[in-house]
N, C-alpha and C positions, 0 to 999 in steps of 0.2 A: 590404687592397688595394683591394678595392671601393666606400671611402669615399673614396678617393683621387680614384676615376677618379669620381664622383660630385659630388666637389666640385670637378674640372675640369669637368664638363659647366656644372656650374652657374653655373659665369664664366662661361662664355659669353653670359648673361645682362645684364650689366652690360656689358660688352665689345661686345653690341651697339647696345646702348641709347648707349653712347657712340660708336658709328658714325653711329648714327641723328641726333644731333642735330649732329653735328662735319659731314658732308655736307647735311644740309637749312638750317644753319647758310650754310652756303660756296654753296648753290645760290640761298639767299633775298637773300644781298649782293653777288652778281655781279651787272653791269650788264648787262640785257636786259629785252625786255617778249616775254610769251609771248605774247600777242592778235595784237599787231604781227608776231611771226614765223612765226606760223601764218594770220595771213588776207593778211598780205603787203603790202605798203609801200603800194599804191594803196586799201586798206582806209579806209571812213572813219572820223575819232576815235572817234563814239558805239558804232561795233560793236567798233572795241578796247577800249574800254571797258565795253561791257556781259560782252565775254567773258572780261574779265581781273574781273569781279566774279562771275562764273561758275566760275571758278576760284577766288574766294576771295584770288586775288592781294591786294586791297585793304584785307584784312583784318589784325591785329595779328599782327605773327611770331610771339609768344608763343600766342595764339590758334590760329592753326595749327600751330606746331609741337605743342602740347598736343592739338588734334584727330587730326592722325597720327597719334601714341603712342598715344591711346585708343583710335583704331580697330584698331590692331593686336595690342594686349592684348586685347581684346572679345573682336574680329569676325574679325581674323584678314584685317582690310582694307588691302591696300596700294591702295587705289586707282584711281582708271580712269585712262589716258594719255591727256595734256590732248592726242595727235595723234591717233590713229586712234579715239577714246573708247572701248575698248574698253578691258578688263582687262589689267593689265600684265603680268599672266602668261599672253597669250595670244601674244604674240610672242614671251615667254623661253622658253615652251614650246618653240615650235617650230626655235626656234637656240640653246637653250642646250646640250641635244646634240649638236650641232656643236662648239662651244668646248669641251665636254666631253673628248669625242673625241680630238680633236687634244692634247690637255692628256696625256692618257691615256697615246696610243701616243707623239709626243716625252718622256715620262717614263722608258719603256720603254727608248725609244732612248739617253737619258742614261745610263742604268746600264750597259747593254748595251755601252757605248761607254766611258765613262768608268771608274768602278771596276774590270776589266779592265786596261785601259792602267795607270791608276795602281798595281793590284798589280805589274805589268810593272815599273815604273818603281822603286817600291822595293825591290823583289826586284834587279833590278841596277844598283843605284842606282851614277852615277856612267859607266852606260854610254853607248855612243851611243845604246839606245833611250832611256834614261832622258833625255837631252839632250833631244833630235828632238822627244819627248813634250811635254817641259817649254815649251821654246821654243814650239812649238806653242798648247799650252794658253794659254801668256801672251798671242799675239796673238791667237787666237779670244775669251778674255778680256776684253779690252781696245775690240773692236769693238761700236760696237751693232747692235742689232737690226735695225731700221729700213735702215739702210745695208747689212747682211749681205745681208739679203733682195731689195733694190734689186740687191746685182750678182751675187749669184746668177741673180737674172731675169735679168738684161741678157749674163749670158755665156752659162744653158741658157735661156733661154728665145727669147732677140732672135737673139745673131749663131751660136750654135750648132745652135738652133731643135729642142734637143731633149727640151722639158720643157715643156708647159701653164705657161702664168704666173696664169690668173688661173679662180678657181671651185675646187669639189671634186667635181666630176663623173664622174671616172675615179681609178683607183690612182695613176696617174701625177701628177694636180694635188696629193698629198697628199707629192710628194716634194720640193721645194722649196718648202712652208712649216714641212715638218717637218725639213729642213737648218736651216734657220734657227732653229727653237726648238732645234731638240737641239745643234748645233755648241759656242755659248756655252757652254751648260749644262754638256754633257760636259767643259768644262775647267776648269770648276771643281771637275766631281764627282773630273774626276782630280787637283786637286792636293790636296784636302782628302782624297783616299784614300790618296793616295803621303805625304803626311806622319804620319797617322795609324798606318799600316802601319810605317813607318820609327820611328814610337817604340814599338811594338807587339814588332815586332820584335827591339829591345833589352833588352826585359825580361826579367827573374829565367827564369820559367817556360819562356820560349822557349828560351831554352839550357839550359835541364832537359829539354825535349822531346828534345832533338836531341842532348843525352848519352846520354840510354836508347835513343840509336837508330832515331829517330819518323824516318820519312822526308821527304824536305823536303814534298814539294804537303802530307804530313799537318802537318807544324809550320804551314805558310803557311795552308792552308784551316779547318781545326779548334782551331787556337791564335792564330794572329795575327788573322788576317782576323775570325773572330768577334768577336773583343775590340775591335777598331778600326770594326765596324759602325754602331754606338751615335751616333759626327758625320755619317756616310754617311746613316745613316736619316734624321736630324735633314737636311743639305742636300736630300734628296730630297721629304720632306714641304715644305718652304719650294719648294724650286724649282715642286713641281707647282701647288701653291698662287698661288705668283709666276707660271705660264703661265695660270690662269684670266681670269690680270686683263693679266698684261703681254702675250699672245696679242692683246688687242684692237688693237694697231699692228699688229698680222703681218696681220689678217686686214682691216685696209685696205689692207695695201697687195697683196697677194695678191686682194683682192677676193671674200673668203670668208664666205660666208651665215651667219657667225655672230655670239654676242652683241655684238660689237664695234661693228659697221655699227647697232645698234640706240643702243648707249650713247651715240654720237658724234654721231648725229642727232640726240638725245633732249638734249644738251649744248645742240649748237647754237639748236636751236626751246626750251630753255628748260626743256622736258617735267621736271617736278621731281618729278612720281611715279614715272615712265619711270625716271630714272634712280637713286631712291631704293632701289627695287628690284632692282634689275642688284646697283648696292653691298651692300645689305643680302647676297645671294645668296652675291655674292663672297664679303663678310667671315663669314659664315654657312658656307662649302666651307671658308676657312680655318682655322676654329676647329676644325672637325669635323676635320679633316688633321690638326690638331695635337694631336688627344686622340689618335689613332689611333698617332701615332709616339711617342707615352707608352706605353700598352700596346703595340706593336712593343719599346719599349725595356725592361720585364719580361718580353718572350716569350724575347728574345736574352740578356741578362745577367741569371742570378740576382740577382746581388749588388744588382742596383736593386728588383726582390721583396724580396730579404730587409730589405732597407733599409726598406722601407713596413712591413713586418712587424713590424717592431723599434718602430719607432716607434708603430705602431699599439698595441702591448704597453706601450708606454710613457703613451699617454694613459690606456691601462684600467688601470693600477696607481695613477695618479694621481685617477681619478673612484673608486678604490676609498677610498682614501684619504683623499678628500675625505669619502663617504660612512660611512666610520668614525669620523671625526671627529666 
């Protein structure tokens, strides 16, 4: 089992290495000059010029992208940010626990919300909750973010005037950016629980339960629900993972001190370490989220243990093998 989860860490490896050159790729042939957007339009040529060779700008992609990669294998150097020259993990530092955060407790909020309802929903499938739910789900679904959060402010924030619209200063500003991460989210965790449950539900064992007697919350929590956890985990590691990075619109438009406001800047003025870093991070939270819901997924189902197990038995009969030969 432990070769397993060893040789998912170790993708991770190669996985980033391919982030690393597919964004430093995409940020070297978009059209901008970082000298010009950092010293500003009235700057003269020679000073954008000497600073974009300060930067190495003028130098061969291949060249620097190879310089990046080494420094990072080395030194373990992502770089100074061509804005503030200081280390780029001196601003992730200080906001990336923020996005954190907010990732965190809207995650919280999605379960707590969704898988609920959606047990609801297939437990009396066909009802009006189950309706109301569904219906629900599909237009929270269907809207985006961006827009969500826009009239949320504009109904509690503008003309009802009872909700902070902008900052995370009080309990209160953390409640309409967290409606707006978790509202979506939650409709999807509830349809992909309600159908899961619903085929859970029909199987062999479940009406073995409930011939011997098993009473219903124990057939629904200890028989169905476990066995149908397995896509639930799998949506909830992608969804928090997806708030790391998809959280950066909420938090301009909320106006929230975190990584977002740093990436978008860093976009704009060009900053290509700035923003190398932010991604690297992201895709770096992702990876690690998705080993985690691997092992999640042996804590909850045997049958994916025993599965590793087998196989695992299967390589060493075969290296025996080879070695008898």
């Amino acid at each position: 089992m432990y070769r397993y989860f060893i040789k998912r860490i170790l993708l991770i490896i190669p996985t980033m290495l391919g982030v690393i050159i597919l964004v430093f790729t995409i940020m070297s042939i978009t059209p901008g000059n970082p000298g010009r957007q950092i010293l500003g339009s009235s700057a003269p040529q020679s000073a954008v010029d000497e600073l974009n060779h300060e930067f190495g700008v003028d130098r061969p992609f291949f060249v620097r992208l190879g310089d990046y990669i080494w420094g990072i294998i080395t030194r373990l150097d992502f770089g100074e940010s061509w804005r503030t020259r200081q280390s780029v993990f001196v601003e992730i530092n200080a906001r990336f626990p923020v996005t954190l955060r907010l990732a965190l407790m809207a995650i919280i909020g999605e379960v707590l919300i969704g898988v609920p309802l959606g047990i609801v929903a297939a437990v009396k499938q066909y009802s009006p909750a189950d309706f109301i739910s569904t219906v629900i789900a599909m237009m929270l679904g269907s809207v985006p973010g961006f827009w969500l959060g826009l009239m949320l402010m504009l109904v509690f924030g503008v003309q009802l005037s009872l909700l902070p619209t902008a900052g995370l200063s009080t309990p209160a500003h953390y409640v309409l950016p967290l409606m707006t991460l978790i509202l979506p989210g939650a409709s999807g965790l509830l349809k992909i629980t309600r159908s899961t449950m619903l085929e859970c539900i029909r199987q062999d064992y479940v009406r073995t339960a409930r011939a011997k007697g098993a009473k219903e919350k124990s057939v629904i929590f200890n028989h169905a629900l476990r066995n149908a956890l397995l896509p639930i985990v799998t949506v909830c590691g992608i969804n928090f993972a997806y708030m790391l990075g998809g959280s950066v619109v909420i938090e301009n438009v909320f106006s929230i001190p975190g990584i977002g406001a740093i990436l978008v800047d860093s976009i704009n003025m060009k900053d290509i370490p700035q923003v190398m870093a932010i991604t690297i991070l992201f895709s770096f939270t992702f990876c690690l989220v998705m080993v985690f819901v691997d092992i999640a997924y042996s804590m909850l189902d045997p049958r994916v243990k025993a599965q590793y197990q087998a196989a695992g038995k299967r390589v060493k009969k075969v290296k025996s093998g080879e070695v008898a030969a």
